[in-house]
Steps between C-alpha positions, in 0.01 A plus 500: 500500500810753548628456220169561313429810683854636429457411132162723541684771646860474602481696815538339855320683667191450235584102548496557878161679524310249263647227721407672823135486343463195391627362828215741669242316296658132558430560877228626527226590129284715728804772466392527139209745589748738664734515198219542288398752676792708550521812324804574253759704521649654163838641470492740211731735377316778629433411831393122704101460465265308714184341286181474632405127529315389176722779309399447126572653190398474120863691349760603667601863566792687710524424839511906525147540361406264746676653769344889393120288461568331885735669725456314786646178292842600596671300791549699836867632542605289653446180276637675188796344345779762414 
């Protein structure tokens, strides 16, 4: 399974989270409502967004329309990379 993940993307740290998941689920498959649930956090070029759970789009667009359109998507100071 490593090796399939790094051929997916060749990043440890990517191979490391997917793991971490999977092993979540393997113990115990109730934990898939709470990452199914869990919002996303988007690092753009302009700034990190949170999405509102159920986020859904038809085309894409900049993240900095979306940003001017929803202000209070940005992540508090304290979570933003950079």
């Amino acid at each position: 399974m490593h090796r399939a993940l790094w051929g997916y993307n060749n990043a440890d740290e990517y191979v490391e989270a997917v793991s971490a998941y999977a092993d979540l689920l393997r113990r115990d498959e109730r934990n898939f409502i709470g990452i199914y649930n869990w919002e996303i956090h988007f690092f753009a070029a302009v700034g990190d967004l949170w999405l509102p759970v159920g986020y859904r789009i038809e085309e894409s667009f900049p993240a900095r329309e979306y940003i001017e359109a929803s202000p209070w998507s940005t992540s508090p100071p304290s979570v933003t990379s950079g």
